[in-house]
PDB file with one MODEL, atoms N, CA, C and O in Angstrom:
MODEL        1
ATOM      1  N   UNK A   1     108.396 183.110  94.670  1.00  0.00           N
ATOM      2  CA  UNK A   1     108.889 183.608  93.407  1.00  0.00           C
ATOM      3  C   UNK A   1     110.277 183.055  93.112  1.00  0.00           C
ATOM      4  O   UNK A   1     110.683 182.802  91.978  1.00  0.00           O
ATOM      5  N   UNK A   2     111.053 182.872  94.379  1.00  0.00           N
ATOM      6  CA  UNK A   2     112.262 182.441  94.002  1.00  0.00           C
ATOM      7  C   UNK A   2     112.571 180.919  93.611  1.00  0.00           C
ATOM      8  O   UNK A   2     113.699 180.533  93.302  1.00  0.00           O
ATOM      9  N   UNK A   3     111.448 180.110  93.660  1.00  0.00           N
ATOM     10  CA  UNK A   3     111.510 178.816  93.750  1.00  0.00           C
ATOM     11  C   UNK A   3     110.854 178.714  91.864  1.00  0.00           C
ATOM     12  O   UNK A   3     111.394 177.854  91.169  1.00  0.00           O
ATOM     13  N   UNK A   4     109.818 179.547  91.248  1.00  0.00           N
ATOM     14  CA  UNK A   4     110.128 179.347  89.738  1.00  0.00           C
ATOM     15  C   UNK A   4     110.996 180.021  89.159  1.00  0.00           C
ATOM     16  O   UNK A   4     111.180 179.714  87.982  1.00  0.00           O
ATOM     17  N   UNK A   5     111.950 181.310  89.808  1.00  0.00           N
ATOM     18  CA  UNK A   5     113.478 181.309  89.037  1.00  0.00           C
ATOM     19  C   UNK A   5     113.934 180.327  88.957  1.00  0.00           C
ATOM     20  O   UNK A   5     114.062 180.007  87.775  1.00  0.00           O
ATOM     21  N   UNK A   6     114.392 179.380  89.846  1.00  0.00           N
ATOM     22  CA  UNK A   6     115.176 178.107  89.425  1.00  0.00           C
ATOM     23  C   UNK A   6     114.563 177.171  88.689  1.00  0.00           C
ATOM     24  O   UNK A   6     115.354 176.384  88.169  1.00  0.00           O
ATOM     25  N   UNK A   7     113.374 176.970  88.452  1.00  0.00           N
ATOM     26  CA  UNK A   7     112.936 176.144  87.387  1.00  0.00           C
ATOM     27  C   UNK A   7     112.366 176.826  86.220  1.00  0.00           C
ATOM     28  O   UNK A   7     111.340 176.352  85.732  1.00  0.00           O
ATOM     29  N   UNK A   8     112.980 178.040  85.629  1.00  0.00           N
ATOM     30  CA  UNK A   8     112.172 178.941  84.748  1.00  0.00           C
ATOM     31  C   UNK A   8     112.376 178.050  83.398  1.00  0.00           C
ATOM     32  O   UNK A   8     111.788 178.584  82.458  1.00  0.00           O
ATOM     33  N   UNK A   9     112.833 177.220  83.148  1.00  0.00           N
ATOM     34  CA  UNK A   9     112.408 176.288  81.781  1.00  0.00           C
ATOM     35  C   UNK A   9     111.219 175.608  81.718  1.00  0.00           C
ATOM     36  O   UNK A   9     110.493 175.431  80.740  1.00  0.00           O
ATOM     37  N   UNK A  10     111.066 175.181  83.052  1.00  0.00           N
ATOM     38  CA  UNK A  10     109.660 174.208  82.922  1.00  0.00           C
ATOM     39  C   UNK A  10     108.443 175.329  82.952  1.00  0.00           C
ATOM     40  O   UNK A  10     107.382 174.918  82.482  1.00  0.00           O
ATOM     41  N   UNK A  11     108.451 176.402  83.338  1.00  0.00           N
ATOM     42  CA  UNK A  11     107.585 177.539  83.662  1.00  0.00           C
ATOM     43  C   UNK A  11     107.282 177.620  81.792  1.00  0.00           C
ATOM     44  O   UNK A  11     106.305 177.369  81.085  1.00  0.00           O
ATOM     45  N   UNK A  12     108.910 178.183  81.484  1.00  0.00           N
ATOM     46  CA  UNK A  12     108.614 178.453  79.790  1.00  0.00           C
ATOM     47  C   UNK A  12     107.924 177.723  79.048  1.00  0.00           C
ATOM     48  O   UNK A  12     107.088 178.217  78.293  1.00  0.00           O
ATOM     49  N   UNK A  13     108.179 176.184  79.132  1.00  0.00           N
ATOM     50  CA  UNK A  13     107.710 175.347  78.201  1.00  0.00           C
ATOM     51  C   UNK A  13     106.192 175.052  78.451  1.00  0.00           C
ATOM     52  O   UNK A  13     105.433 174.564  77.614  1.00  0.00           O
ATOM     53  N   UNK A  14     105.777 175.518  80.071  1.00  0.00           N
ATOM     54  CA  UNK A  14     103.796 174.872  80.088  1.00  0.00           C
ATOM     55  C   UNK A  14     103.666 176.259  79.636  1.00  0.00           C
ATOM     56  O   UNK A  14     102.710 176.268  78.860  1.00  0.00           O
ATOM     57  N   UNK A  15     104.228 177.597  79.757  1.00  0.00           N
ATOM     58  CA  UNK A  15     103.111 178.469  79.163  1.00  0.00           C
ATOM     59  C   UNK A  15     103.395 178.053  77.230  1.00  0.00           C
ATOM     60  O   UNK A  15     102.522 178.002  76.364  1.00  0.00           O
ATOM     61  N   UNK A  16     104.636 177.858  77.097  1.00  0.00           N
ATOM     62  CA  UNK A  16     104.552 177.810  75.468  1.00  0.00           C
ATOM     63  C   UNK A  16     103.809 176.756  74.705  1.00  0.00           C
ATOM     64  O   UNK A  16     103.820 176.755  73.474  1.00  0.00           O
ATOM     65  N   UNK A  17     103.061 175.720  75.519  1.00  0.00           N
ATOM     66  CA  UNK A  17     103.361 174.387  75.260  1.00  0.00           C
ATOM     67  C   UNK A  17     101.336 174.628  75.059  1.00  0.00           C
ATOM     68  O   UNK A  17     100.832 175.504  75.761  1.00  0.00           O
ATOM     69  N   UNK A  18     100.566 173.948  74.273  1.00  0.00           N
ATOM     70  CA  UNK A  18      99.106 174.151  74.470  1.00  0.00           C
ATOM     71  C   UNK A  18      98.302 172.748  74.845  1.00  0.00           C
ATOM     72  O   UNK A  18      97.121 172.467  75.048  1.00  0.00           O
ATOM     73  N   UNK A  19      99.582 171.995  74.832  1.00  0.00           N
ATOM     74  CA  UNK A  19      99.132 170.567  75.748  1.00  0.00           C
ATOM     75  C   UNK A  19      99.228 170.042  76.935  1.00  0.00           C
ATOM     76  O   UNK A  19     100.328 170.310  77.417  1.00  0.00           O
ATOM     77  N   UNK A  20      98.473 169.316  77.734  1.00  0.00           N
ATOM     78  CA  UNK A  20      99.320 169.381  79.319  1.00  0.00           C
ATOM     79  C   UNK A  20      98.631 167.482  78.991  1.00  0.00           C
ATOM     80  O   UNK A  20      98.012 166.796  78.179  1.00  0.00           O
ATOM     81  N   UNK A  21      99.421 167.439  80.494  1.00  0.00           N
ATOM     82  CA  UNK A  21      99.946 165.932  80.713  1.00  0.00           C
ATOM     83  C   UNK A  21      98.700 166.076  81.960  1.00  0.00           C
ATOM     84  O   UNK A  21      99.114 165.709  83.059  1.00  0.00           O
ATOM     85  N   UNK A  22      97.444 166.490  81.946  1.00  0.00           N
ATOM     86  CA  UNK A  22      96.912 166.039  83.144  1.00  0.00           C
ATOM     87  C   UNK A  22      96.010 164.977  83.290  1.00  0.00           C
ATOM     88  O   UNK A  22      95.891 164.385  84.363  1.00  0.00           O
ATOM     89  N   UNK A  23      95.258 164.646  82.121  1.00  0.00           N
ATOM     90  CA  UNK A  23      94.925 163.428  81.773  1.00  0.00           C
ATOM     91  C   UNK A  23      95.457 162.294  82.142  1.00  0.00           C
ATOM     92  O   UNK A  23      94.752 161.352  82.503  1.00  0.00           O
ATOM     93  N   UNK A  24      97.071 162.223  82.091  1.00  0.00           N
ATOM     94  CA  UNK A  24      97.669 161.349  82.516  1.00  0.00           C
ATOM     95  C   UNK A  24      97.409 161.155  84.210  1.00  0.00           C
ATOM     96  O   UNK A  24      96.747 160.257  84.732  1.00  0.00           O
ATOM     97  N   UNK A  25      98.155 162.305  84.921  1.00  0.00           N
ATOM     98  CA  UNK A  25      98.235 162.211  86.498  1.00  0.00           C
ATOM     99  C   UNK A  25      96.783 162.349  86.852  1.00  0.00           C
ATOM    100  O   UNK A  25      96.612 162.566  88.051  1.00  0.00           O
ATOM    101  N   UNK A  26      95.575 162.275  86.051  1.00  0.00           N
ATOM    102  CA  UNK A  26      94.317 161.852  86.959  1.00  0.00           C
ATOM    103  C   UNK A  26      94.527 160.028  86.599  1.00  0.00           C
ATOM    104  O   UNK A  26      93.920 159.147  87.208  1.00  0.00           O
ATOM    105  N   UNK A  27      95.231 159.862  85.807  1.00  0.00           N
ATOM    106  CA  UNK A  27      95.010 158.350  86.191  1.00  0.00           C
ATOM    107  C   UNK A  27      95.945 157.552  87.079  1.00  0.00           C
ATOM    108  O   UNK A  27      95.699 156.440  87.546  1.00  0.00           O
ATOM    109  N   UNK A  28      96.888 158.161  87.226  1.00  0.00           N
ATOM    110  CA  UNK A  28      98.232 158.065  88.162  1.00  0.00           C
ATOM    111  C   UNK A  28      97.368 157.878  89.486  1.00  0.00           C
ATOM    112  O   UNK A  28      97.241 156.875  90.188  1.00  0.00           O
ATOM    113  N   UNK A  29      96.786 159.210  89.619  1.00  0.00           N
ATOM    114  CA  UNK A  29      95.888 159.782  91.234  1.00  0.00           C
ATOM    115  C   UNK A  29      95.082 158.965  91.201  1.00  0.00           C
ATOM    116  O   UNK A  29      94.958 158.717  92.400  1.00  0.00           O
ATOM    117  N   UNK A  30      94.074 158.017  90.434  1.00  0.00           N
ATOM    118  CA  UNK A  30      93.141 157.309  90.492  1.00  0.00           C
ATOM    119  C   UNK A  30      93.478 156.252  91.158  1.00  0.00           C
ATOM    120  O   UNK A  30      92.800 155.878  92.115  1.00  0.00           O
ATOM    121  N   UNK A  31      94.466 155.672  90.795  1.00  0.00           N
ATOM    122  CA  UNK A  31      95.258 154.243  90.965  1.00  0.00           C
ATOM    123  C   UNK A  31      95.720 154.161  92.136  1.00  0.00           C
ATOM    124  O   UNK A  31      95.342 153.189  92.790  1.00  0.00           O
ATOM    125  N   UNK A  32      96.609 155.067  92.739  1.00  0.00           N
ATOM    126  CA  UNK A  32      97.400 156.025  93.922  1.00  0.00           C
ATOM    127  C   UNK A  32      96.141 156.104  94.902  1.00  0.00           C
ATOM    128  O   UNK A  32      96.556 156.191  96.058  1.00  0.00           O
ATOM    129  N   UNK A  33      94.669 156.103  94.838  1.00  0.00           N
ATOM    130  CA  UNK A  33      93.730 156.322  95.620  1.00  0.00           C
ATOM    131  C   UNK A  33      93.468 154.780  95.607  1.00  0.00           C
ATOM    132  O   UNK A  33      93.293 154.148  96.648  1.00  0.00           O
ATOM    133  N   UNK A  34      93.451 154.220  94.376  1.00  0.00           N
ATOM    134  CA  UNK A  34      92.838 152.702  94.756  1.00  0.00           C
ATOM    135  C   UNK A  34      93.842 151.645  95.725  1.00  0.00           C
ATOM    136  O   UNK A  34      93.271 150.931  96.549  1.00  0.00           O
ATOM    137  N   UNK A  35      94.971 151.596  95.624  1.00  0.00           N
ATOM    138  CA  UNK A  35      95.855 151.206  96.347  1.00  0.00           C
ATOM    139  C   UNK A  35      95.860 151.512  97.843  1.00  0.00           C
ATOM    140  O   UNK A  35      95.972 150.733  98.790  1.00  0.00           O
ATOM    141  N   UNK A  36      95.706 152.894  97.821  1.00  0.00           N
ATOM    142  CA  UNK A  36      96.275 153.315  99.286  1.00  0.00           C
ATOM    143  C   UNK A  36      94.563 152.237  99.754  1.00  0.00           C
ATOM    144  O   UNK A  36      94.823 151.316 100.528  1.00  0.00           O
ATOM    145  N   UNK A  37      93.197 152.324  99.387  1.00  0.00           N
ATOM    146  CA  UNK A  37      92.249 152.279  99.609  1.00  0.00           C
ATOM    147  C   UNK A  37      92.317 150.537  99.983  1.00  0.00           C
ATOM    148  O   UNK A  37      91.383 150.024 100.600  1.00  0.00           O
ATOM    149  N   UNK A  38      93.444 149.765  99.565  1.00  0.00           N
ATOM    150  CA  UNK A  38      93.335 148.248  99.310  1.00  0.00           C
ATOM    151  C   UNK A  38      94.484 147.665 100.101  1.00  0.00           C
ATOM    152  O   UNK A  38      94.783 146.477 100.228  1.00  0.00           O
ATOM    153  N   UNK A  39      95.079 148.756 100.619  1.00  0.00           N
ATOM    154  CA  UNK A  39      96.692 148.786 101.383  1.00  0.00           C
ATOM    155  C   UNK A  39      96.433 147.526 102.433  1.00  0.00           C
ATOM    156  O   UNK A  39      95.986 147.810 103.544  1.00  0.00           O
ATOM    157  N   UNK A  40      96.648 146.430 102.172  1.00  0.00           N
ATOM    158  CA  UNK A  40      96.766 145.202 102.923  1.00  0.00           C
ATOM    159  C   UNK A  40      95.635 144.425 103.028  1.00  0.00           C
ATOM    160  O   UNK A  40      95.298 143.967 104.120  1.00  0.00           O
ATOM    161  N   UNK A  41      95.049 144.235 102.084  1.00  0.00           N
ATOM    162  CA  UNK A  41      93.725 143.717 102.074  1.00  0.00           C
ATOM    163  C   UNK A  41      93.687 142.712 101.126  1.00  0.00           C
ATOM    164  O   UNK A  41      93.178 141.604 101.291  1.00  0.00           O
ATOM    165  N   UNK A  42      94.253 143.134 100.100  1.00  0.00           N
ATOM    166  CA  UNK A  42      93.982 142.345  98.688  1.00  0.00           C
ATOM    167  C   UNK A  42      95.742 141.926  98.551  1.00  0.00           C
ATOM    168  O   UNK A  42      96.693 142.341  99.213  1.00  0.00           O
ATOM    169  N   UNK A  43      95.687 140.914  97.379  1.00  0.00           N
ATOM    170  CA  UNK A  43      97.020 140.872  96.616  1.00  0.00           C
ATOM    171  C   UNK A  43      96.658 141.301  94.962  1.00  0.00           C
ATOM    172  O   UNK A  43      95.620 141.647  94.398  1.00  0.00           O
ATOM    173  N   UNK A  44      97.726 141.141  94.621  1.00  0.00           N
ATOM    174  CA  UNK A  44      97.982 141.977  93.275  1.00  0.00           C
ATOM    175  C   UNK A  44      97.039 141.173  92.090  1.00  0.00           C
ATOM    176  O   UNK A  44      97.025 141.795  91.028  1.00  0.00           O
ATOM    177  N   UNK A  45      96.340 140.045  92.086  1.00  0.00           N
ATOM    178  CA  UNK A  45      95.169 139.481  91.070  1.00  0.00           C
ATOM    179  C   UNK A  45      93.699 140.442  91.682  1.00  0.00           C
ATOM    180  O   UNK A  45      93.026 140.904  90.760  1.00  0.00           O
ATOM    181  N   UNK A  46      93.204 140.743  93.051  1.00  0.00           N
ATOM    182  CA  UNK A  46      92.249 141.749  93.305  1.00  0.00           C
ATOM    183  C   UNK A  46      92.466 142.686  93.160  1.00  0.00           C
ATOM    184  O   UNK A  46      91.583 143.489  92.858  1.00  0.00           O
ATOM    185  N   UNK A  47      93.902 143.084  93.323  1.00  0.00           N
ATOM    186  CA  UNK A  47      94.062 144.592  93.242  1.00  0.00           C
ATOM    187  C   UNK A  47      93.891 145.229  91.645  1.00  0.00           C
ATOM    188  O   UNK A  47      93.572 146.376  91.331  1.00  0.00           O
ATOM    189  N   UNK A  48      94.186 144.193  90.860  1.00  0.00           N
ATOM    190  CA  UNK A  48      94.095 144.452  89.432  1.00  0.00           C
ATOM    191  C   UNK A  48      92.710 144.449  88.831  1.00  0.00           C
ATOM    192  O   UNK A  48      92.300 145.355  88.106  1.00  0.00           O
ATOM    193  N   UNK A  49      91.987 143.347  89.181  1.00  0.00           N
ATOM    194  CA  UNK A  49      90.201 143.748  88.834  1.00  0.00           C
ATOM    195  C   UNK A  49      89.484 144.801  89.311  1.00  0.00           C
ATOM    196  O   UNK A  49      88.667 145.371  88.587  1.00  0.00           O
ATOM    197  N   UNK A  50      89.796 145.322  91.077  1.00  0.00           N
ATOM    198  CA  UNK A  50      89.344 146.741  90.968  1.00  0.00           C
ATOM    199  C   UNK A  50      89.185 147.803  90.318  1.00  0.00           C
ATOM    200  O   UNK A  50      88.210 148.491  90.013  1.00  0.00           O
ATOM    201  N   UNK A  51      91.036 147.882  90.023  1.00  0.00           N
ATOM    202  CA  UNK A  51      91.603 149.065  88.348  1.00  0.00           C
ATOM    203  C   UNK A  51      90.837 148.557  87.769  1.00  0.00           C
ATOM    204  O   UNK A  51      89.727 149.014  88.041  1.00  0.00           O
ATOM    205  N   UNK A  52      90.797 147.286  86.580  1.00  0.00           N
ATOM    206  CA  UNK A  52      89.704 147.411  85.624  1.00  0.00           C
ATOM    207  C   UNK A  52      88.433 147.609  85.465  1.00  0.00           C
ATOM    208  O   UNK A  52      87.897 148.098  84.470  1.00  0.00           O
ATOM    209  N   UNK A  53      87.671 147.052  86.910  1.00  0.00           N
ATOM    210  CA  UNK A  53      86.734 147.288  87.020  1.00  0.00           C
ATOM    211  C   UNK A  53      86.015 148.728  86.862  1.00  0.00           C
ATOM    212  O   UNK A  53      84.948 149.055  86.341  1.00  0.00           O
ATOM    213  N   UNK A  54      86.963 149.406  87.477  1.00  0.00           N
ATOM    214  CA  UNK A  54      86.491 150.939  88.235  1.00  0.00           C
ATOM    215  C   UNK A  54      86.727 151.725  86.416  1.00  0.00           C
ATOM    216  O   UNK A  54      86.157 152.699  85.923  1.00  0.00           O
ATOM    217  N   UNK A  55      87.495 151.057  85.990  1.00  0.00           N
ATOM    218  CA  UNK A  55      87.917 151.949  84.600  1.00  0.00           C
ATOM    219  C   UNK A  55      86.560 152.118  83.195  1.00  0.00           C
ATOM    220  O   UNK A  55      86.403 152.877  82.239  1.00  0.00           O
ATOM    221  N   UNK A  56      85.898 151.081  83.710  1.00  0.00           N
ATOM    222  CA  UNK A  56      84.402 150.942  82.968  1.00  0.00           C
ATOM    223  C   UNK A  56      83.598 151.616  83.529  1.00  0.00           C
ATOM    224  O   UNK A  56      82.434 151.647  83.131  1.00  0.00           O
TER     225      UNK A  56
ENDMDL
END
C-alpha cells in the first residue's frame, strides 16, 4: 500500500484515464521474446525478418 502512496498520480490518471497503453507493451514483450529467443544466433538483417515475419 505504501509503494502506490508514492506514486498516487499514476494510480489517478489509469483509473481516470479509459485508455491504456497495453497494446503497445504486447508488442514491446513480443519483440523482447524474439530477441532473447535469437540471443547470438542471428545478426540484425535475420533478426529483422523474423519481427516481420512473425507480424503476419
Amino acid at each position: 500500500m505504501k509503494y502506490i502512496q508514492t506514486d498516487i498520480d499514476a494510480v489517478k490518471h489509469a483509473l481516470s484515464h479509459s485508455w491504456s497503453n497495453g497494446i503497445v507493451e504486447g508488442q514491446v514483450n513480443r519483440l523482447k521474446v524474439i530477441k532473447r529467443q535469437m540471443y547470438g544466433r542471428a545478426k540484425l538483417d535475420l533478426l529483422e525478418k523474423k519481427v516481420l515475419y512473425q507480424r503476419t
